[in-house]
DRENTI-581949 format. One record per residue (C-alpha): residue number from 0; residue in one letter; x, y, z. Coordinates in steps of 0.001 Angstrom, whole numbers, padded with zeros to 6 digits. Example, Ala and Ser with C-alpha at 12.3 -4.5 7.8 and 13.67 -1.06 7.14 Angstrom:
BEGIN
r num=0; residu=A; xx=012300; yy=-004500; zz=007800
r num=1; residu=S; xx=013670; yy=-001060; zz=007140
//
This chain:
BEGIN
r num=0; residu=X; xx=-021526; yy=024321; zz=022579
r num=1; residu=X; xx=-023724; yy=022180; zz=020544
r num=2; residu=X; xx=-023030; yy=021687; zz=016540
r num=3; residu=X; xx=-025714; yy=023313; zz=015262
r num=4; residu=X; xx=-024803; yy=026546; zz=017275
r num=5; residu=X; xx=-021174; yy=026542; zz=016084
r num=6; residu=X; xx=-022595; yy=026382; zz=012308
r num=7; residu=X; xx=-024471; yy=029172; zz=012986
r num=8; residu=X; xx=-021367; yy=031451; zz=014548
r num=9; residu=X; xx=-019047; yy=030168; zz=011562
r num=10; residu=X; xx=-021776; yy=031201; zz=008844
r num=11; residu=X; xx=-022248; yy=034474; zz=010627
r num=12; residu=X; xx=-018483; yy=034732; zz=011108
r num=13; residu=X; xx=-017689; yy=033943; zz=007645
r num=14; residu=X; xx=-020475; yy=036445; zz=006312
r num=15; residu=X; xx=-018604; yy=039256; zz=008355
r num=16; residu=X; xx=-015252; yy=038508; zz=006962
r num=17; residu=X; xx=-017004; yy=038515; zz=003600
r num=18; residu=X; xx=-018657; yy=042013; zz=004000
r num=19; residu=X; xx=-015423; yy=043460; zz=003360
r num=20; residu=X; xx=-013923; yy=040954; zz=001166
r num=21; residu=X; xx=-012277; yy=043892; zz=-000778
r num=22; residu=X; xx=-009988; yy=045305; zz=002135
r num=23; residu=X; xx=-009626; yy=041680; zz=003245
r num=24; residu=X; xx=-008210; yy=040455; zz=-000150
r num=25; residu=X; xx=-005962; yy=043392; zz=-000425
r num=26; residu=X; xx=-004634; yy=043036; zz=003062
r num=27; residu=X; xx=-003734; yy=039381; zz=002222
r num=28; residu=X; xx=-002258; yy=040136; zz=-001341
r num=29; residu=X; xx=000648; yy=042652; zz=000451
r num=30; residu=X; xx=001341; yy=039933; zz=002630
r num=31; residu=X; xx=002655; yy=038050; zz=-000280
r num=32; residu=X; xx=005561; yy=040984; zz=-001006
r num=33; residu=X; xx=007983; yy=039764; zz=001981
r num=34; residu=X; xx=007880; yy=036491; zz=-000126
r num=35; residu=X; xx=009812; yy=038220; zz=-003322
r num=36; residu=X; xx=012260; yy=039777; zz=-001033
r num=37; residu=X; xx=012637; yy=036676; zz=000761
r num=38; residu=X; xx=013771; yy=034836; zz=-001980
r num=39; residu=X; xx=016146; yy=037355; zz=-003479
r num=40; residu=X; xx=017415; yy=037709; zz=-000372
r num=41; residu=X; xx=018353; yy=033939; zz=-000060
r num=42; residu=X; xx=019520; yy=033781; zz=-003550
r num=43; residu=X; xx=022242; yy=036398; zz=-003343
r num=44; residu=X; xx=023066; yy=034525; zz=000047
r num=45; residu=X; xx=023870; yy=031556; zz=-002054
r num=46; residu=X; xx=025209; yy=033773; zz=-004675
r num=47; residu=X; xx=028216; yy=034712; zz=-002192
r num=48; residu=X; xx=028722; yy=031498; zz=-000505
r num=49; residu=X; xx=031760; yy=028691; zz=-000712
r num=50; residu=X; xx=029438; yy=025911; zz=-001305
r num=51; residu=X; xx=026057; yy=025333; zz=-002645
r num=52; residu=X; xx=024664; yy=023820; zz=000976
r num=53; residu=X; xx=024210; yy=026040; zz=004282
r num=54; residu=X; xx=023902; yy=023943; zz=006960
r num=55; residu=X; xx=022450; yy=020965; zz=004679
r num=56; residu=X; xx=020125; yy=023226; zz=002781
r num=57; residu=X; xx=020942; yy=024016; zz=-001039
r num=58; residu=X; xx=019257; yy=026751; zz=-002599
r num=59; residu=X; xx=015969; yy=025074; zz=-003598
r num=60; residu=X; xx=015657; yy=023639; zz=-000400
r num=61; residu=X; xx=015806; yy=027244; zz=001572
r num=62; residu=X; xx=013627; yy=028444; zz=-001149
r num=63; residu=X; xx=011074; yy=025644; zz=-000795
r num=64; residu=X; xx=011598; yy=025475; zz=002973
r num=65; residu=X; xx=010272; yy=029258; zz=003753
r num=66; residu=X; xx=007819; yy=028947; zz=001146
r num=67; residu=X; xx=006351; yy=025945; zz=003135
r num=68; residu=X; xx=006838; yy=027886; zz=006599
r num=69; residu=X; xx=005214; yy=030694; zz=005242
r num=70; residu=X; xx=001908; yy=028205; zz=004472
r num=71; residu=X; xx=002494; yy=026966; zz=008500
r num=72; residu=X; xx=002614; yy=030316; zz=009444
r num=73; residu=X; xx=-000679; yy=031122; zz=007350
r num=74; residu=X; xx=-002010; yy=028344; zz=009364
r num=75; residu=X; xx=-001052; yy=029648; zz=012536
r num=76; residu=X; xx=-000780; yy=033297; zz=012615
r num=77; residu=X; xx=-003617; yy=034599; zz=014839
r num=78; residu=X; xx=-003523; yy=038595; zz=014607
r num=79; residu=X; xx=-005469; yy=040347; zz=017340
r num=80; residu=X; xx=-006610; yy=037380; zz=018956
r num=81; residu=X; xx=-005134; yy=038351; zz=022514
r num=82; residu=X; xx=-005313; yy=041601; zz=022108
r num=83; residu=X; xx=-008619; yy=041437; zz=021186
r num=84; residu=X; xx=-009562; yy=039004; zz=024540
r num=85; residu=X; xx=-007540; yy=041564; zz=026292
r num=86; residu=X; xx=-010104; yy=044508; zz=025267
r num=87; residu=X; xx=-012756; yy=042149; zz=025698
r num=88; residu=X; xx=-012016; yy=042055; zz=029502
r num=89; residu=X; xx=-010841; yy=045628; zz=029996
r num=90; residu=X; xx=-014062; yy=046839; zz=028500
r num=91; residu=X; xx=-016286; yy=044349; zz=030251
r num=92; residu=X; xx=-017557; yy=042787; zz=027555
r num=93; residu=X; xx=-016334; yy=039419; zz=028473
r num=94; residu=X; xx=-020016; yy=039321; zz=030648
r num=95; residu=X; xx=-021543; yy=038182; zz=027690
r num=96; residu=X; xx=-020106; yy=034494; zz=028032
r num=97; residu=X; xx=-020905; yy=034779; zz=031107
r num=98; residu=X; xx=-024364; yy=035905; zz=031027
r num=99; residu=X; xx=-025404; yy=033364; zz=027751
r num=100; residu=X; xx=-024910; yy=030138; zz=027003
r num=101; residu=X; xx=-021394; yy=030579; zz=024915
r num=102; residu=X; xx=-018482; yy=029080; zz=025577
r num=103; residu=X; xx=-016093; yy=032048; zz=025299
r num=104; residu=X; xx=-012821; yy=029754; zz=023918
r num=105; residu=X; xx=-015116; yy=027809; zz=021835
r num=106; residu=X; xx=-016969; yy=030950; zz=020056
r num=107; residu=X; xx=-013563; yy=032319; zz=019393
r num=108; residu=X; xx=-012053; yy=029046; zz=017807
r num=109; residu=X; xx=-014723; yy=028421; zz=015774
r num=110; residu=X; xx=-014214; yy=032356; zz=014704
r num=111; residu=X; xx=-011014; yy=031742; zz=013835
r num=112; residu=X; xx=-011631; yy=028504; zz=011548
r num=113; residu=X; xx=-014149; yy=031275; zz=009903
r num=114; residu=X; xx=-011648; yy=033820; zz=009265
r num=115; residu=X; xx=-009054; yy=031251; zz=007946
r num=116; residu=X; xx=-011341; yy=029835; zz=005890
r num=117; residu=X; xx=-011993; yy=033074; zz=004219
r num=118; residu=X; xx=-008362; yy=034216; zz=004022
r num=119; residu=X; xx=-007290; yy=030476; zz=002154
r num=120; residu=X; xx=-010655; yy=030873; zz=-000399
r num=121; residu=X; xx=-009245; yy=034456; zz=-001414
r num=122; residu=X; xx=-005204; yy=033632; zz=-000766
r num=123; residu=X; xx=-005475; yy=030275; zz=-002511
r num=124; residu=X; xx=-004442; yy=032275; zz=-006026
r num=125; residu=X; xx=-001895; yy=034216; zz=-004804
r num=126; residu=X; xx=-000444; yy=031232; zz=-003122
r num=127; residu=X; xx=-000976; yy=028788; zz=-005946
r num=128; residu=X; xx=000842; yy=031745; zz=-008242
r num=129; residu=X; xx=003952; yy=031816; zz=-006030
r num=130; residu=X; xx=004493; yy=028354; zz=-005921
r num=131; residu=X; xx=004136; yy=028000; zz=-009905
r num=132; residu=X; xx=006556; yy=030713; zz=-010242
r num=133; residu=X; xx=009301; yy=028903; zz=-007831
r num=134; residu=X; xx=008163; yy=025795; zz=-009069
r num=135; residu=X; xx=011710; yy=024691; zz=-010103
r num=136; residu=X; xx=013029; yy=025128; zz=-006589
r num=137; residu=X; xx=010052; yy=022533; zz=-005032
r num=138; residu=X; xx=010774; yy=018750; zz=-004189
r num=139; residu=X; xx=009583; yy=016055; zz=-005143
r num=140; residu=X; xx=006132; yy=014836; zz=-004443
r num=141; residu=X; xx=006971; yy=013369; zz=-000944
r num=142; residu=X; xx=004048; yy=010568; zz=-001235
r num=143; residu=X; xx=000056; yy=010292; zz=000678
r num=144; residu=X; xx=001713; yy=009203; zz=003667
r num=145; residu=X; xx=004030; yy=012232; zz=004189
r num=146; residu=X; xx=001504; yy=014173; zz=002865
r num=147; residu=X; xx=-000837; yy=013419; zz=005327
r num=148; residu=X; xx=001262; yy=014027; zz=007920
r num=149; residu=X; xx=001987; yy=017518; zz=006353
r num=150; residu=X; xx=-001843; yy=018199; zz=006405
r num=151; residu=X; xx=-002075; yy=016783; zz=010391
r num=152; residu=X; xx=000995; yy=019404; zz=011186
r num=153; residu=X; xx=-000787; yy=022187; zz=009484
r num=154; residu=X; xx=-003763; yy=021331; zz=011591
r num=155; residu=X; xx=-001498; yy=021259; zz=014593
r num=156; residu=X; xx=-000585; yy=024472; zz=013792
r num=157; residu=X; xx=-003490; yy=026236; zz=013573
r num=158; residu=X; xx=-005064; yy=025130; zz=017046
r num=159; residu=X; xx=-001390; yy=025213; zz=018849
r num=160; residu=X; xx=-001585; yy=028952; zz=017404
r num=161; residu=X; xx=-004657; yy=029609; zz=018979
r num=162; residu=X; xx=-004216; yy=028205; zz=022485
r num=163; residu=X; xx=-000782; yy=030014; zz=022746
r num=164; residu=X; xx=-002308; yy=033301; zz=022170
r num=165; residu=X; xx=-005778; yy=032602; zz=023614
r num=166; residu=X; xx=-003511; yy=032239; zz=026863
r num=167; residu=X; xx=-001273; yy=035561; zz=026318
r num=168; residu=X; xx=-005161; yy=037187; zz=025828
r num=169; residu=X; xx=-006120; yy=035225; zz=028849
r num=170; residu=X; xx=-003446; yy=037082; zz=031246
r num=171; residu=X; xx=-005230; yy=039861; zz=030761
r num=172; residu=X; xx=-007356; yy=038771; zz=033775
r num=173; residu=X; xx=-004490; yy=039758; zz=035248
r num=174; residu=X; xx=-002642; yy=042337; zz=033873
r num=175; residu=X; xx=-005545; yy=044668; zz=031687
r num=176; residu=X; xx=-002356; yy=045916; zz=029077
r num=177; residu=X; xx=-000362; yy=042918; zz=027445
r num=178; residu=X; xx=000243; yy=044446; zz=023987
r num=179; residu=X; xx=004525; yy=044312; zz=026097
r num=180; residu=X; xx=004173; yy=040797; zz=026566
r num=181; residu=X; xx=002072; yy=039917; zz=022975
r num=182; residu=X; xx=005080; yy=041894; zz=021460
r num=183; residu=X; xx=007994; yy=039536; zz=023530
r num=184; residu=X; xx=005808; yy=036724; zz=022281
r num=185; residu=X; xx=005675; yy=037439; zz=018557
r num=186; residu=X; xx=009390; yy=038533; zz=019034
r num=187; residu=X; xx=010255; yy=035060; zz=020302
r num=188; residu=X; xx=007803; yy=033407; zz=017914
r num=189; residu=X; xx=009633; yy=034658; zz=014983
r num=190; residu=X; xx=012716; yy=033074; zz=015714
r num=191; residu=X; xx=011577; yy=029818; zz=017799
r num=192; residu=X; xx=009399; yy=028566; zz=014994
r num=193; residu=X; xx=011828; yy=028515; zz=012308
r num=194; residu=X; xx=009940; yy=031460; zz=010728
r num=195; residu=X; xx=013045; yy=033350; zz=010351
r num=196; residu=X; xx=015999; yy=030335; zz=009765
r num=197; residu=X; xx=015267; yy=026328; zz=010065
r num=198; residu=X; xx=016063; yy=025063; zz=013224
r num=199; residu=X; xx=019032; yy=023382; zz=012316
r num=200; residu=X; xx=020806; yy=025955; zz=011728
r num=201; residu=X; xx=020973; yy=026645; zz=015927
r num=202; residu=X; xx=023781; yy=025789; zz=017366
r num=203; residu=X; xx=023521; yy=022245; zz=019041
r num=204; residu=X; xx=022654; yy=023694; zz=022520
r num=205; residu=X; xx=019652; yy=025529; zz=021509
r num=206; residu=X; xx=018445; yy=023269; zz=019302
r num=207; residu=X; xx=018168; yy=020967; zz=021943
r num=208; residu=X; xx=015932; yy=022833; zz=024164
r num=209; residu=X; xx=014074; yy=024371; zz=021177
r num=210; residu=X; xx=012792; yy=021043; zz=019598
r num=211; residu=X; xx=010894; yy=020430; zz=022995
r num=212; residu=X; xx=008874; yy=023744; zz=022386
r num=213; residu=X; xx=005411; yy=023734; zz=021035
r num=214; residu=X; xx=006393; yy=026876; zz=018999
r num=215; residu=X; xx=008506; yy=024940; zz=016125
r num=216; residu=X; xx=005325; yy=023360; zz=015273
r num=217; residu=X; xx=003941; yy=026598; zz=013905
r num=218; residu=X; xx=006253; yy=027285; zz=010911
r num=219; residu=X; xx=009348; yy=024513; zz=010787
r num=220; residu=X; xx=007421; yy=021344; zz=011845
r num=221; residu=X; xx=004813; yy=021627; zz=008604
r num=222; residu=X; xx=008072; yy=022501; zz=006564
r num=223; residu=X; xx=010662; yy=019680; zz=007550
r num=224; residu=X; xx=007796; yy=017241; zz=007373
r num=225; residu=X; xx=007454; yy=018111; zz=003421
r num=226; residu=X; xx=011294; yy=018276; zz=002839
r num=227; residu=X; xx=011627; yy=014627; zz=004637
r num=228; residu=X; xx=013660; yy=016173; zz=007315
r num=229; residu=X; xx=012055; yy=013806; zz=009563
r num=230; residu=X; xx=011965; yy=010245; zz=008580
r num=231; residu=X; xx=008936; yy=007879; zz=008373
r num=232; residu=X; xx=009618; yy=006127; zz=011635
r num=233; residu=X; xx=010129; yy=009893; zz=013213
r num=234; residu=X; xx=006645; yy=011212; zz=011939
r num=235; residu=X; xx=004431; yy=009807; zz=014469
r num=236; residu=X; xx=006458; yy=010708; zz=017553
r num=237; residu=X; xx=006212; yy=013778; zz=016307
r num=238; residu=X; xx=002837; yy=014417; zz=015287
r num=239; residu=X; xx=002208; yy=012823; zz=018948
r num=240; residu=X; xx=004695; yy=014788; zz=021250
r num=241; residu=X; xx=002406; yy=018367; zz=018658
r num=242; residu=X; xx=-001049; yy=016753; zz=019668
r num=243; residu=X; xx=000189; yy=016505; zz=023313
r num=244; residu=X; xx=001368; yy=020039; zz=023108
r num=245; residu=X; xx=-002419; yy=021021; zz=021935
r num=246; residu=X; xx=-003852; yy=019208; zz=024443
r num=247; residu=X; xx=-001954; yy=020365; zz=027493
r num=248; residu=X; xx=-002109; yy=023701; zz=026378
r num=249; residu=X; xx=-005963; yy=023454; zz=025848
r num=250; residu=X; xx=-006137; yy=022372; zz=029638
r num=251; residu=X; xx=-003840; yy=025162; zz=030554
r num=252; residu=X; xx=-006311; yy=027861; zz=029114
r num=253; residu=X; xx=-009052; yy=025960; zz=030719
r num=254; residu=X; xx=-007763; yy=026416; zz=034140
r num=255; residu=X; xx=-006179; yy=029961; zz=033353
r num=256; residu=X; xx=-009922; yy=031119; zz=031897
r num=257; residu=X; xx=-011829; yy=029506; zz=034870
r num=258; residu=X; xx=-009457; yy=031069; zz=037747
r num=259; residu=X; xx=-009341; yy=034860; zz=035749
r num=260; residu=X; xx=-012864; yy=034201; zz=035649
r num=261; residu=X; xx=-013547; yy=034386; zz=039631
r num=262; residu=X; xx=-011057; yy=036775; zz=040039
r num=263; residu=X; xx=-013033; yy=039266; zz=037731
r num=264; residu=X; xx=-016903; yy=038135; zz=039061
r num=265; residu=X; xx=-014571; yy=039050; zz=042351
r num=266; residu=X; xx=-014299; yy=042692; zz=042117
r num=267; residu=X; xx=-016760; yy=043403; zz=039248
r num=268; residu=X; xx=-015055; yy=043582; zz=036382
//
């Protein structure tokens, strides 16, 4: 799709979102609440434990480490986007990419920079709020260089995000109902991107098949690269083996769209 039509489906996009900023703002204000708990959750962890590190984390650190994965997960968090492909197909309307000169993945990407870009202009407060409030648990300011990487990791996020559930959406081709295998995924997702605990704290044998998954890069990647869990000459193998990740799954979805594609010109829809 050419620039000037992808302006025109983010302004429209963003104008949507924007119609019902109210509902939208209070939606993302109550997802700030599992933050509190989260924190006095860790805190009377800590309270009860023999030392003050877990697994190489003191108390600041888990504090400043979830607040951090909760700004990946911000990042790459895509509700309804394969369900939402999925009811697209059941219900036909998927014809319309076919029928006009839209790219059906690129419409919906550039929908979802849209809605993100609403949801950070109206969770920027709430966010900038928390962190003031647990300010005495942050690091350090880590320096341009890691913070750049930080802001590559959170882009990494966002479009490894998409493409993984573009793809569950894309099965749909497939098998019409998904909303059994979305909820496997977001099971799995909770616990593979370090949403739940860092990824150190798996047991060696895990860890070591885990690290080679594209899903740590949603939540713990963003987060370790802040703390300076990974060190300088580790950032760029690692930013490289996420932008790999994007790229292969990009082709994957490709291929998948293409082939589910045929299959329903095939028998009609």
């Amino acid at each position: 799709m050419s620039f000037r039509l992808n302006w025109w489906i983010l302004k429209t996009a963003m104008a949507e979102r924007l119609a019902y900023r109210a509902d939208f703002a209070f939606s993302t204000l109550v997802r700030f609440l599992p933050i509190v708990t989260q924190i006095f959750l860790w805190t009377a962890v800590y309270a009860g434990a023999q030392s003050d590190s877990l697994n190489g984390y003191s108390l600041p650190e888990m504090v400043s480490y979830y607040l951090l994965a909760m700004v990946g997960r911000a990042f790459s968090s895509m509700p309804g986007l394969a369900s939402g492909i999925a009811l697209e197909v059941r219900e036909g309307v998927v014809k319309k990419y076919l029928t006009q000169p839209i790219d059906m993945l690129g419409y919906l990407f550039v929908h979802r920079v849209a809605h993100k870009l609403v949801y950070y202009l109206i969770a920027a407060g709430p966010f900038a709020l928390v962190f003031w409030l647990c300010r005495d648990y942050l690091p350090a300011w880590p320096g341009f260089a890691v913070f750049e990487a930080f802001l590559a990791s959170l882009a990494l996020a966002f479009v490894i995000g998409f493409l993984i559930e573009s793809l569950i959406g894309l099965i749909s081709f497939w098998f019409l109902e998904i909303s059994s295998l979305l909820f496997i995924y977001m099971m799995f997702n909770y616990f593979l991107s370090g949403h739940m605990i860092p990824l150190d704290w798996l047991p060696e044998p895990v860890t070591a098949a885990v690290v080679w998954l594209p899903f740590k890069y949603l939540a713990y990647v963003p987060a370790a690269i802040f703390l300076g869990k990974y060190s300088p000459e580790e950032l760029p193998g690692v930013l490289l083996t996420g932008a790999a990740w994007a790229v292969g799954l990009l082709i994957v979805n490709r291929v998948v769209f293409r082939r589910g594609v045929r299959r329903y010109g095939a028998f009609g829809g």
